[in-house]
N, C-alpha and C positions, 0 to 999 in steps of 0.2 A: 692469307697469302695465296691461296688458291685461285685467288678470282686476278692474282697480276699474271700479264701477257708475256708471251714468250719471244712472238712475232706482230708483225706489223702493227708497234708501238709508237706512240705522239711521237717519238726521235728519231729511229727509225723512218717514220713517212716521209718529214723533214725531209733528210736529206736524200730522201729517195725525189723526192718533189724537185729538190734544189740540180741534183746528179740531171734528172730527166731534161727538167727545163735548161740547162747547161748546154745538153745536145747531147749527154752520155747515153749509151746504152748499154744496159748490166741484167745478169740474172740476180732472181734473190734466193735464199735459201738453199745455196745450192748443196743437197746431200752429198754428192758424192767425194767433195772438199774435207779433209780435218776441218772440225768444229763447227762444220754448216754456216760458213762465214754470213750475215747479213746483207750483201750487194758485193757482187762477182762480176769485174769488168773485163771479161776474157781480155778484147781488144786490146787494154792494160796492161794485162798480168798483173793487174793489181786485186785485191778483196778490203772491205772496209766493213770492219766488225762496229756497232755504233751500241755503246756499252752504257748502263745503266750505274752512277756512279755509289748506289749504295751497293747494290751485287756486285757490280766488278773494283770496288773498292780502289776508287779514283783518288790517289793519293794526296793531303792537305787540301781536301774539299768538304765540304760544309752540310754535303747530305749524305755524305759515306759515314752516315752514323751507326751505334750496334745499340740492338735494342735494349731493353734494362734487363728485359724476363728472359732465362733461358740464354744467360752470356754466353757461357763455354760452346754451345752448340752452337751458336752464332758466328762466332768466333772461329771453331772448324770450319763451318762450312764457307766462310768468305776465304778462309785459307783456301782450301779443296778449289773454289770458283776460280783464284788468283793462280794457283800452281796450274790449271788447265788451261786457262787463257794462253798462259807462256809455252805450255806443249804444244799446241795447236799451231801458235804462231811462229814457233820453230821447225814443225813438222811443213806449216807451209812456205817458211823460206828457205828450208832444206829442197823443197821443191819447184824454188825459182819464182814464187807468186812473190809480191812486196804488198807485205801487211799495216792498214792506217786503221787506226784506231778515233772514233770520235766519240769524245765523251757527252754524256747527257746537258752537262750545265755550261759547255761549251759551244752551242747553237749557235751564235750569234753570226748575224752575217758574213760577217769577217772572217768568221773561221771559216765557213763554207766552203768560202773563197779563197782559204788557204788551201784547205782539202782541191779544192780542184788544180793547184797550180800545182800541189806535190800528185797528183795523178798525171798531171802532162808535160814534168818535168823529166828531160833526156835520162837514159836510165842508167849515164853514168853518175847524176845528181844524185840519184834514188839511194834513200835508206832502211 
């Protein structure tokens, strides 16, 4: 498990590639954010966390699998992962940012293109 990436991941690039070529411009990583969200579109106020669906435990999906070896621990710790997600993302809509989530097995162009419309939707739409 050592050798899996934290940052600039195959999903991750995505839609850093798709945001760019869009015409978006975003920070990444940005530290000083709760949870270091993955792409920070100040102009926005929006952040877009893009979550891996076996670690952030992407619910009725098909690679959010738990291993055989070592349940219980596995089992903590995607709890621990899920309970943080939801901290973060309250801590940053308690501070006005609107948090999108894109999940790993949800690439598809289409979604992309969803993601960009719920970014340039009026921000009385915004959820």
């Amino acid at each position: 498990m050592a050798g899996i990436r934290g940052q600039d991941t195959f999903p991750e690039l995505t839609v850093r590639r798709f945001l760019h070529r869009a015409g978006f411009r975003f920070r990444i990583a940005a530290a000083r954010l709760p949870g270091k969200p993955d792409i920070v579109l100040p102009k926005h106020r929006t952040v877009v966390f893009v979550h891996g669906c076996f670690w952030h435990r992407h619910s009725r999906c098909k690679y959010a699998t738990v291993p055989a070896t070592r349940r219980k621990f596995w089992l903590t710790k995607f709890e621990e992962n899920v309970a943080r997600d939801k901290r973060v993302q309250r801590l940053l809509r308690r501070d006005g940012w609107r948090v999108l989530v894109v999940w790993e097995c949800r690439l598809a162009m289409c979604d992309l293109e969803s993601l960009q419309r719920k970014i340039l939707a009026p921000r009385s739409l915004r959820r």
